[in-house]
Residue frames as qw, qx, qy, qz and C-alpha x, y, z in Angstrom:
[[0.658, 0.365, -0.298, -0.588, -59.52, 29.50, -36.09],
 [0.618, -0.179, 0.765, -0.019, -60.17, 25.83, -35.90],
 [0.615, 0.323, -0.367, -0.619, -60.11, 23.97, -39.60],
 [0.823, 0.137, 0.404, -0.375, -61.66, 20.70, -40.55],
 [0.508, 0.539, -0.656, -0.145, -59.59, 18.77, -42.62],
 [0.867, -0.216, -0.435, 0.112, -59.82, 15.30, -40.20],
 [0.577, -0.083, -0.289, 0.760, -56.56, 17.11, -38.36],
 [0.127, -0.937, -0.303, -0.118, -57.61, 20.62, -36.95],
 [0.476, 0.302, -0.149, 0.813, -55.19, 23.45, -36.18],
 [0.168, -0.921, -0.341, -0.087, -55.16, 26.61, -33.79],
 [0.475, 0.557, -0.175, 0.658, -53.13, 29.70, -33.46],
 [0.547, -0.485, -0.465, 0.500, -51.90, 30.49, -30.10],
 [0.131, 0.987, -0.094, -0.006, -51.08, 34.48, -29.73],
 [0.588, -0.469, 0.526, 0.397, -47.49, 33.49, -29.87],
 [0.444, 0.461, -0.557, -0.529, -48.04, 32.81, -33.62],
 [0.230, -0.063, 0.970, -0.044, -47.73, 28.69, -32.46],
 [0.763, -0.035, -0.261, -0.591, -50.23, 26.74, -34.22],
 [0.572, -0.230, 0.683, -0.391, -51.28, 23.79, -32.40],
 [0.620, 0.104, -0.504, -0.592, -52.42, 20.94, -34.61],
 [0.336, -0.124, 0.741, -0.568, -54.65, 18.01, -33.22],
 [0.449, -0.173, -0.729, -0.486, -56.76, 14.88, -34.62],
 [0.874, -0.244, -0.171, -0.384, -59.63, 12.78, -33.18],
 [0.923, -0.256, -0.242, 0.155, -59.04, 10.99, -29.82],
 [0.435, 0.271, -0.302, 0.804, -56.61, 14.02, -28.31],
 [0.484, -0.639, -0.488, 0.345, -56.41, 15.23, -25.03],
 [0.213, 0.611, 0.107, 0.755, -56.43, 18.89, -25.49],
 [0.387, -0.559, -0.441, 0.586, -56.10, 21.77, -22.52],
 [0.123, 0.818, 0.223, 0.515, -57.65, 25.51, -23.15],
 [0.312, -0.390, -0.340, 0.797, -56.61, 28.25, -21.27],
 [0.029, 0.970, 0.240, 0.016, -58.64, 31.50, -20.68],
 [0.333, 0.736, -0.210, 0.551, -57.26, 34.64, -20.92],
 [0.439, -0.745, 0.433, -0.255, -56.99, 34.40, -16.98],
 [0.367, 0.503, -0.781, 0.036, -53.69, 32.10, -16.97],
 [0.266, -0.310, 0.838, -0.361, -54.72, 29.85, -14.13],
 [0.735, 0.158, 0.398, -0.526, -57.78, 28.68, -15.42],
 [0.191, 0.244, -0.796, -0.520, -57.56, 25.55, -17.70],
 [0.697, 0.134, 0.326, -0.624, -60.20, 23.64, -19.29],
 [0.047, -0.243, 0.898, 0.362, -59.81, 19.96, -20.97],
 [0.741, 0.281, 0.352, -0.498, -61.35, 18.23, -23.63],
 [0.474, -0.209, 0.765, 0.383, -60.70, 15.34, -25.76],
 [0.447, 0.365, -0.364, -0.731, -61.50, 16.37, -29.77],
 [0.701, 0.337, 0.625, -0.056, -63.61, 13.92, -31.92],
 [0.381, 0.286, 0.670, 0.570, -64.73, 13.84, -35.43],
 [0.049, 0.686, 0.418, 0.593, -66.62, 16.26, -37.95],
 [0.043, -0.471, 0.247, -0.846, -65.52, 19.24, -35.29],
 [0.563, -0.719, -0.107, -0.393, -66.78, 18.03, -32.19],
 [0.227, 0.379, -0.784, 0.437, -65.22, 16.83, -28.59],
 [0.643, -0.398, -0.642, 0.132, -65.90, 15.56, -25.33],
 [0.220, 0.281, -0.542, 0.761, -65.76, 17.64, -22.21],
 [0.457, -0.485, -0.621, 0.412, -67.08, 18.17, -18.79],
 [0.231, 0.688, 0.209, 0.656, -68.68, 21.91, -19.16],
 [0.084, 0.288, -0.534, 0.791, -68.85, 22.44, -15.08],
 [0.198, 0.148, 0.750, -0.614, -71.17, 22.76, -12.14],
 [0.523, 0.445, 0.442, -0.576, -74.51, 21.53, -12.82],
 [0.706, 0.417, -0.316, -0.477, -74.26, 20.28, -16.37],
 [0.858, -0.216, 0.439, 0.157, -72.88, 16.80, -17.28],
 [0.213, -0.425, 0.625, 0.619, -70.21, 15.42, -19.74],
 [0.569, 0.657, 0.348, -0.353, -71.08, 15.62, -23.47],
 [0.687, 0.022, 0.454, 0.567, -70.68, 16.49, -26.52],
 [0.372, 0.855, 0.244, -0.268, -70.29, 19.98, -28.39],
 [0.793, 0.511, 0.164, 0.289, -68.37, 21.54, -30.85],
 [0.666, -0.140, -0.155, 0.716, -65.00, 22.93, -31.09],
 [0.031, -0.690, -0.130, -0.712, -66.09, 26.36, -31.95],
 [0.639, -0.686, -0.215, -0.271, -68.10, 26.16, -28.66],
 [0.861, -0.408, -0.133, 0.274, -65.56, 24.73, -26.24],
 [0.503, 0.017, 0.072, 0.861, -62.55, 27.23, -28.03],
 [0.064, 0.887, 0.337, 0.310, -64.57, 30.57, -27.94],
 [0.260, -0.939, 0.113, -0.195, -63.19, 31.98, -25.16],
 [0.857, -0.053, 0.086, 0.506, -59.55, 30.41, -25.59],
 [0.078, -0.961, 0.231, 0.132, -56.23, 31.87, -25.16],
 [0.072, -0.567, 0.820, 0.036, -54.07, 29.47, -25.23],
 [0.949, 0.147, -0.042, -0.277, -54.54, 25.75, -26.79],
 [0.072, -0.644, 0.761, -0.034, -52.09, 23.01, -25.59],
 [0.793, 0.157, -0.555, -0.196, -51.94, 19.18, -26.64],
 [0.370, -0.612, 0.583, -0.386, -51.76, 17.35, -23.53],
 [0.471, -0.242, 0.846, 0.061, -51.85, 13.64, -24.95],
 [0.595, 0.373, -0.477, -0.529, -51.94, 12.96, -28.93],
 [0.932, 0.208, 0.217, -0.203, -53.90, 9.84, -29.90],
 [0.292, -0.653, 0.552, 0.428, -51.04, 7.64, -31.39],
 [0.104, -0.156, -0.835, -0.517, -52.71, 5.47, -34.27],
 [0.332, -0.177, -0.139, -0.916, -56.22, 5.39, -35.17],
 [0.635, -0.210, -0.722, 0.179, -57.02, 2.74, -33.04],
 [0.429, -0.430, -0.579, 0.543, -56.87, 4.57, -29.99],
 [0.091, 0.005, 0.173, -0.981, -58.28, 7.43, -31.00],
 [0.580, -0.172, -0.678, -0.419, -61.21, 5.27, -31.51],
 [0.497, -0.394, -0.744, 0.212, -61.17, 3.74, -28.17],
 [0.129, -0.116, -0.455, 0.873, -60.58, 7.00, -26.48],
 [0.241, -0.094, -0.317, -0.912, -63.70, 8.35, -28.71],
 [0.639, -0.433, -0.578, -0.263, -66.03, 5.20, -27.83],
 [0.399, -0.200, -0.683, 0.578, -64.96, 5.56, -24.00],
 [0.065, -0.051, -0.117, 0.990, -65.82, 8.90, -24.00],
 [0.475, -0.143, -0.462, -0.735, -69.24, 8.38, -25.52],
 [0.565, -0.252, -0.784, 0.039, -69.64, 5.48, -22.80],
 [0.351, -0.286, -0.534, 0.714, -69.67, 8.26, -20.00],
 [0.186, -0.459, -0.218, -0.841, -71.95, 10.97, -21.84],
 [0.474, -0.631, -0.363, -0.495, -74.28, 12.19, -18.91],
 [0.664, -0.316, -0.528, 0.424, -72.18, 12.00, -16.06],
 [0.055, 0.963, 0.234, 0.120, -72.49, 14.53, -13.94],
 [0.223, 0.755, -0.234, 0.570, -69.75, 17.65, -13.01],
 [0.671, -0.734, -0.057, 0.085, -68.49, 17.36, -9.51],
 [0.193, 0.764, -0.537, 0.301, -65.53, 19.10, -8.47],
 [0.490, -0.448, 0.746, -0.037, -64.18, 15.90, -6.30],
 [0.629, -0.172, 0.734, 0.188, -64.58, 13.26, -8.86],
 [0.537, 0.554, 0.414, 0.482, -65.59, 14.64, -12.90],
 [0.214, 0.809, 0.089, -0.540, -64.75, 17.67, -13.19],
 [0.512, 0.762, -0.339, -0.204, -63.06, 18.63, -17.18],
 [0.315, 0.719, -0.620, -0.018, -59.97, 17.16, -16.53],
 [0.600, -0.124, 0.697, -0.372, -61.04, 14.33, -13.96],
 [0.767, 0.116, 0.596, -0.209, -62.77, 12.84, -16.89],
 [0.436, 0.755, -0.486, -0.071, -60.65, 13.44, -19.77],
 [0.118, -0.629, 0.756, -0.135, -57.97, 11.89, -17.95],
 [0.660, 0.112, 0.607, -0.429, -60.41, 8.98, -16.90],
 [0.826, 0.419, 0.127, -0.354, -60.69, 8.25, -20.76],
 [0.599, 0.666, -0.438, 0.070, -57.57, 8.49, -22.11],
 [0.096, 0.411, -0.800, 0.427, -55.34, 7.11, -19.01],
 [0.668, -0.400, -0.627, 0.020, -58.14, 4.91, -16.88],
 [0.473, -0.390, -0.517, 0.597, -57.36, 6.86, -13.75],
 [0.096, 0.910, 0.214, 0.341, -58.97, 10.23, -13.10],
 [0.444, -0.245, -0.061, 0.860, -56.56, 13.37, -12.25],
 [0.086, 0.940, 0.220, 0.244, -57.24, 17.17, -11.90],
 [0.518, 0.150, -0.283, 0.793, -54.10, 19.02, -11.50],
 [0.064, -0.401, -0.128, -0.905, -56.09, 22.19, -10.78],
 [0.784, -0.544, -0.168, -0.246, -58.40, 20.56, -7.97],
 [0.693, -0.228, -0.294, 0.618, -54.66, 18.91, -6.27],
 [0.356, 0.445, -0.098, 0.816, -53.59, 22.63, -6.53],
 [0.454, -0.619, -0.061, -0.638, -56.79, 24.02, -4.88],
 [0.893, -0.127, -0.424, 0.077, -56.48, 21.08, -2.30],
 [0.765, -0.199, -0.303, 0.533, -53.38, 21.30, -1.35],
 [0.090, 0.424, 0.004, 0.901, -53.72, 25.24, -1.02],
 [0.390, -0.698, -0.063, -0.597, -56.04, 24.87, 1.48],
 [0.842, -0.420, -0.244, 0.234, -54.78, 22.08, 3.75],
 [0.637, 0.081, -0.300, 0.705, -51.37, 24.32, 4.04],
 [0.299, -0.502, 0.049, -0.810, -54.11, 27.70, 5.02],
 [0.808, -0.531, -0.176, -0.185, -56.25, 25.21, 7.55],
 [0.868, -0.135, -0.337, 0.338, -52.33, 24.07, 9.02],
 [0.342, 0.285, -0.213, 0.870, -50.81, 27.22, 9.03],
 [0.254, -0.603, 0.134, -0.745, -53.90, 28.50, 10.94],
 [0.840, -0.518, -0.147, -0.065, -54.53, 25.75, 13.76],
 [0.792, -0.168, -0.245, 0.533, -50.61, 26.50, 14.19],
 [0.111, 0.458, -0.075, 0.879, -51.27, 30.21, 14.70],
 [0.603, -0.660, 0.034, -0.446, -54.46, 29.82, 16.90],
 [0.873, -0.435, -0.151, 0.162, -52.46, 26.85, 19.25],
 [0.058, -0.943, 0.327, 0.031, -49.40, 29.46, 19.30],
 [0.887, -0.044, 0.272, 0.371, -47.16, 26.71, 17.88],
 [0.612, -0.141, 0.258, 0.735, -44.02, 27.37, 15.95],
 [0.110, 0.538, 0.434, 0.715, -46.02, 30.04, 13.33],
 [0.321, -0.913, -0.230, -0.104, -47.77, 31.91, 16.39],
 [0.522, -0.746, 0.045, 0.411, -44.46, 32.57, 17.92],
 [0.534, 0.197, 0.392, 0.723, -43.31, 34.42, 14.64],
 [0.042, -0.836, -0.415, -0.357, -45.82, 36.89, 14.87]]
């Protein structure tokens, strides 16, 4: 349940309530634990986020963006209203970029607003999950140190 009071609130299933203003960097989780999805809240209930493939960043409303939440985790509070301002006008400066899983994806351009430097933990993860599958197999097919384990 998200209220509207300038400061918004949600209940984790833990019982935790989260609370969170304009110009926070917020992280959903689905109900499937790996999957996380950031977006930086605004005013009168809306945010900022990066909805995935084929759409671009925008703006919709928290209802929308929490529907299918599980978990709701503050991942960098705005510290004066100043900067939730700037983060709010940055964000607005980037509406229509598109989704691309190597350089916006959710958390690529979150990050981008609130820090200047995009980051996706969740792309490094994928990433670096496959370069250690592509190494571990060119050192199985050339019967290096992993082929002679077999």
């Amino acid at each position: 349940m998200i209220v509207d009071t300038g400061r918004y609130s949600f209940r984790n299933p833990d019982g935790q309530v989260v609370e969170f203003s304009p110009g926070d960097w917020m992280r959903r989780w689905a109900s499937v634990p790996v999957i996380a999805h950031d977006f930086l809240a605004g005013y009168d209930s809306q945010c900022f986020h990066s909805p995935g493939p084929g759409q671009a960043f925008g703006v919709t409303t928290l209802p929308e963006v929490l529907r299918n939440a599980a978990w709701l985790e503050l991942v960098g509070a705005a510290p004066d209203a100043t900067t939730a301002w700037d983060r709010i006008h940055r964000a607005r400066s980037i509406i229509g970029v598109p989704w691309t899983f190597t350089e916006s994806n959710c958390q690529d351009t979150v990050s981008a607003v609130v820090t200047g430097r995009p980051q996706s933990f969740q792309r490094d993860a994928v990433c670096g999950v496959c370069l250690v599958a592509v190494t571990a197999a060119l050192l199985w097919r050339r019967g290096g140190w992993l082929g002679r384990c077999a």
